[in-house]
C-alpha positions as CSV (number, residue, x, y, z in Angstrom):
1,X,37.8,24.7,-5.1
2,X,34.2,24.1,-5.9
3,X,32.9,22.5,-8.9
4,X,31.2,25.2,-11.3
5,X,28.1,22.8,-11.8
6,X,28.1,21.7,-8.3
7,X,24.0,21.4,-8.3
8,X,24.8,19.4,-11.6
9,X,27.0,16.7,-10.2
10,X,24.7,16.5,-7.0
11,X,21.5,16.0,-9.3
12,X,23.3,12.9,-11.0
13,X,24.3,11.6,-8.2
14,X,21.2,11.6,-5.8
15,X,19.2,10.1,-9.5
16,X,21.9,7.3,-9.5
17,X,21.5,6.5,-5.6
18,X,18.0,6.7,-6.8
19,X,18.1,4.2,-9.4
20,X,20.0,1.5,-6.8
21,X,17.5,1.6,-4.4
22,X,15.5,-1.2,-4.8
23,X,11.7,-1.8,-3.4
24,X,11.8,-4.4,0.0
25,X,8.0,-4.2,-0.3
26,X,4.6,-2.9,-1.4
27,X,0.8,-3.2,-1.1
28,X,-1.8,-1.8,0.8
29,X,-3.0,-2.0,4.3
30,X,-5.4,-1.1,6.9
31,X,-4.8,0.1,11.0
32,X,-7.0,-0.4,13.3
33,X,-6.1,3.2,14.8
34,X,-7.2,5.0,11.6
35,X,-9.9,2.7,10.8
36,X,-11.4,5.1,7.7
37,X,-8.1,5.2,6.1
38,X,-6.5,2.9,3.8
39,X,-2.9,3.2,2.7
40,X,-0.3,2.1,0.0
41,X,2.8,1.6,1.4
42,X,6.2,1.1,-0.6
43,X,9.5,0.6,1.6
44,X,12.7,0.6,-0.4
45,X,16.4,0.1,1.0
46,X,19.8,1.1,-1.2
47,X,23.4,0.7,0.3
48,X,22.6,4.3,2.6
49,X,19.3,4.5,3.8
50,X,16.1,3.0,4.0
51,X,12.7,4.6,3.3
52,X,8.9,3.9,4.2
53,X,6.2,6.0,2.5
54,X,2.8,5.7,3.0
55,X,0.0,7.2,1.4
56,X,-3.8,7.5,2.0
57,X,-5.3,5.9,-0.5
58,X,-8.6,8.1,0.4
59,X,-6.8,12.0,0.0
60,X,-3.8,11.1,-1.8
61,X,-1.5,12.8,1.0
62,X,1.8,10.8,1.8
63,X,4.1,10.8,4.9
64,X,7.7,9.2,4.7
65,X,10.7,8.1,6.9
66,X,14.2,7.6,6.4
67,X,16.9,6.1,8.4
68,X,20.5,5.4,7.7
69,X,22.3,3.2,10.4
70,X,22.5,5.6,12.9
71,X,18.8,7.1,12.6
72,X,17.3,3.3,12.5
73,X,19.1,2.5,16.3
74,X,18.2,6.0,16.9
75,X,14.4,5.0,16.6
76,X,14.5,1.9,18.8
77,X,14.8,1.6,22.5
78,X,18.0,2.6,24.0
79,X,20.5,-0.4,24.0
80,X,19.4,-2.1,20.5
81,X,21.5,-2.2,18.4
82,X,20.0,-3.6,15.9
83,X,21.4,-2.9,12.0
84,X,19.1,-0.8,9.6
85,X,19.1,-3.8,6.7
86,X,17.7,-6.3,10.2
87,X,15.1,-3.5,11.1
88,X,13.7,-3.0,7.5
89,X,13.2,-6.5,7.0
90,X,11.1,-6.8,10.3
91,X,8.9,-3.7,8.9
92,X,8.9,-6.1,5.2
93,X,7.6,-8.7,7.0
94,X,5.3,-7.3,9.4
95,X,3.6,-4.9,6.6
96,X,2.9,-8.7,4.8
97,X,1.0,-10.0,7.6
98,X,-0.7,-7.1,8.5
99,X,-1.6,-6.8,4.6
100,X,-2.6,-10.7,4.4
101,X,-5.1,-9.1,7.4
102,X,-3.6,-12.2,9.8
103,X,-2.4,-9.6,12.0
104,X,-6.3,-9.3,12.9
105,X,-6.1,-13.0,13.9
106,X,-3.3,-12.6,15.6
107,X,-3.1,-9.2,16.6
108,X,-4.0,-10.1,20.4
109,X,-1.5,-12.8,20.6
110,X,2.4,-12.8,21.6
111,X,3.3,-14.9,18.0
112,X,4.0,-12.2,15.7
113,X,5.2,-8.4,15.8
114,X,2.7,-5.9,15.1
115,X,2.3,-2.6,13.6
116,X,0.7,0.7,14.7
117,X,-0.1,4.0,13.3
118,X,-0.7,6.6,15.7
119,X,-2.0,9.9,14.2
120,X,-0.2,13.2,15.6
121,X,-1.2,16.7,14.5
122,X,-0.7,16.5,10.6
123,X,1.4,13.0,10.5
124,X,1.7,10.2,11.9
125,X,3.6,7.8,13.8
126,X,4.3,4.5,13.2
127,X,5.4,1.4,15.9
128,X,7.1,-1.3,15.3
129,X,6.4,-3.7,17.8
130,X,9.2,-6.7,18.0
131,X,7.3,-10.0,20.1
132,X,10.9,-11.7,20.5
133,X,9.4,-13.3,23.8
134,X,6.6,-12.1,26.5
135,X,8.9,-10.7,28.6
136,X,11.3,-9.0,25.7
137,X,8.9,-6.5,23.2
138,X,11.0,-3.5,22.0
139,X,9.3,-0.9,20.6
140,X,10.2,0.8,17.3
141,X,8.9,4.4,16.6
142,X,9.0,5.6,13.1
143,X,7.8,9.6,12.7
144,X,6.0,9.6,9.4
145,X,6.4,13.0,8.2
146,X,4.1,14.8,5.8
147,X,4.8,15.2,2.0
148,X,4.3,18.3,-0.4
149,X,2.0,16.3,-2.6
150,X,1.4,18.0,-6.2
151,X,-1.9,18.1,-8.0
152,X,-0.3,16.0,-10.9
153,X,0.6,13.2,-8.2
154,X,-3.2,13.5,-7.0
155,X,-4.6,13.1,-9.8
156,X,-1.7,10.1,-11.4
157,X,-3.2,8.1,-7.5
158,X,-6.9,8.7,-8.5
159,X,-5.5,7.2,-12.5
160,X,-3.6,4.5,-10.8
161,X,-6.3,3.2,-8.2
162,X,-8.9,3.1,-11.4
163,X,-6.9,1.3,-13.1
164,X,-6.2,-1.3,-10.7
165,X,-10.0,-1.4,-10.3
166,X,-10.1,-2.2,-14.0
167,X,-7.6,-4.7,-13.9
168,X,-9.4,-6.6,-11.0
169,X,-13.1,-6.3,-13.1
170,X,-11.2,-7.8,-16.2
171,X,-9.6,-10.8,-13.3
172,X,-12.8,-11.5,-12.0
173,X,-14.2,-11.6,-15.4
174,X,-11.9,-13.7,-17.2
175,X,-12.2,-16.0,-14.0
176,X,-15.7,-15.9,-14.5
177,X,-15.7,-17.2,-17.9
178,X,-13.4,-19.5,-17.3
179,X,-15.6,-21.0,-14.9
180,X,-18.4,-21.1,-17.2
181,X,-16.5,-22.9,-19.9
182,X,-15.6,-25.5,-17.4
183,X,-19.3,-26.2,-16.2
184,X,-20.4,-25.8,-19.7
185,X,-17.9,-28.1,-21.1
186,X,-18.9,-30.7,-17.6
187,X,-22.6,-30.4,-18.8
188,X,-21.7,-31.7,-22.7
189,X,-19.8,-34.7,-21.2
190,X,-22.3,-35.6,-18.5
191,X,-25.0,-35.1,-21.2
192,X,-22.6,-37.3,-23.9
193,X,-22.3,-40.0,-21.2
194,X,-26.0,-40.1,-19.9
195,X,-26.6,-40.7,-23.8
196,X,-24.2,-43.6,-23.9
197,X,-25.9,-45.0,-20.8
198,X,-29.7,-44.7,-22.4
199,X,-28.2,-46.3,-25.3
200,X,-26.5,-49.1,-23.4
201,X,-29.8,-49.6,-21.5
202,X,-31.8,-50.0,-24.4
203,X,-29.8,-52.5,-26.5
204,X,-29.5,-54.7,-23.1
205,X,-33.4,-54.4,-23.3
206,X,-33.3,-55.8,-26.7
207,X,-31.3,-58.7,-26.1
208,X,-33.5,-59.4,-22.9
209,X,-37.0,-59.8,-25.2
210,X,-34.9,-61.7,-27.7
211,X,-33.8,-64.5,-25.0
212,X,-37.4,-64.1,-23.6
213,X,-39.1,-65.0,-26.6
214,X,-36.5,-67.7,-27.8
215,X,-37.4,-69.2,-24.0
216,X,-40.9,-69.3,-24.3
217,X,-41.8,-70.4,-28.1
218,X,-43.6,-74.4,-28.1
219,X,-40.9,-77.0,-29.8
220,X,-42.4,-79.0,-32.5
221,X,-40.9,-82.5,-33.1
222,X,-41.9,-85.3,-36.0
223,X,-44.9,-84.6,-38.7
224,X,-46.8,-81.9,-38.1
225,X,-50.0,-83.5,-38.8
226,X,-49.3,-86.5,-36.5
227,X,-48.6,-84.1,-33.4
228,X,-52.5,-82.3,-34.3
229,X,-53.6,-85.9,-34.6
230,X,-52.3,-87.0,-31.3
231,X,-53.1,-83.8,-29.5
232,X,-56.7,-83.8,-31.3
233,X,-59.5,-84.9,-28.6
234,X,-61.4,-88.4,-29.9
235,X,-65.2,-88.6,-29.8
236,X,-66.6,-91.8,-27.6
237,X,-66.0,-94.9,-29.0
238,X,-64.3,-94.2,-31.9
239,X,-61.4,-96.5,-32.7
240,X,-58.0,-95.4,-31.8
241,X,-56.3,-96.4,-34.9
242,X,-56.4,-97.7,-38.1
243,X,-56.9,-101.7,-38.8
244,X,-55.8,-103.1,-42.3
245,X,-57.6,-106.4,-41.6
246,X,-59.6,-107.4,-44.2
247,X,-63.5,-108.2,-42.9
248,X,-65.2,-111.3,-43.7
């Protein structure tokens, strides 16, 4: 017998399996296939399925995949049989490298996997490509179908990207202060301590003209007037000191 609020119950429950689902990973990234595109990309995983949607960060369209267990061998080469949870962390891990962009470094070698997004009428396709050796490369192809995107979710991605441009202005300018703080606060301690030196240079100076000037001065022994008498030239045949004979 079915339940009377059938739609009801079915409701609940796909908002609960929404709620476990929890996000693998998120950012944005570039393919060299659709090089005037940019796109976010969020890929989330809950005990069912997993699920990739991208969307252009340019029109606001999205695309999206999902795969339970059988559907993610399903979209691998015939014989792998590799688990959905194993699959989705290979597309986690690949969408970090290609969003670092050192899957441009690398994208020519046989170190990492690799992504692709292949346009196709109205969506897209997307390949996984698995490097586990140069002679074992299994391909993964996900068919990104499109999404009926809403005018309210347009306009909420034009909201969202301006505000992540505001956010990144008020980084960059906080960073920028910060930085100006520092060399401001390096100029008033380099100032400070070419101060200290100037000082330090001077009173050295001092000391040097007081030694100087101790070092040169003439030292003055005995009576005064006997060192003038004995420095003072004589005149010719004057007497070179005084008798106290008496003459007869």
């Amino acid at each position: 017998m079915a339940q009377p609020n059938a739609p009801y119950f079915e409701c609940i429950m796909s908002v609960e399996q929404e709620a476990q689902a929890f996000v693998d990973a998120e950012g944005t990234v570039t393919f060299a296939q659709v090089p005037d595109e940019r796109f976010r990309y969020v890929l989330t995983s809950d005990k069912i399925e997993t699920r990739l949607e991208l969307q252009s960060l340019k029109s606001k369209q999205k695309w999206e995949v999902r795969a339970n267990d059988e559907e993610a061998r399903a979209f691998g080469p015939q014989g792998m049989e590799l688990r959905r949870q194993v699959v989705a962390t290979f597309l986690k891990v690949s969408f970090v490298i290609w969003q670092s962009h050192l899957g441009d470094t690398l994208a020519g070698t046989d170190s990492i996997h690799t992504l692709a997004l292949h346009p196709r009428d109205r969506a897209y396709v997307l390949k996984l490509t698995l490097k586990f050796s140069p002679v074992f490369s299994p391909v993964y192809s996900f068919e990104m179908q499109p999404l009926v995107v809403q005018m309210e979710d347009i306009l909420r991605g034009f909201i969202h990207d301006l505000q992540l441009e505001v956010a990144e202005l008020k980084s960059n300018v906080t960073q920028l202060n910060n930085k100006l703080k520092v060399q401001e606060t390096t100029a008033a301690t380099d100032k400070q301590q070419l101060a200290d030196e100037i000082a330090a240079l001077r009173e050295e100076l001092q000391r040097e003209k007081a030694s100087t000037a101790t070092t040169t001065a003439p030292a003055v022994t005995g009576s005064g007037f006997a060192s003038f008498a004995a420095a003072a030239p004589k005149p010719a045949g004057a007497p070179t000191g005084f008798s106290f004979a008496a003459s007869r």
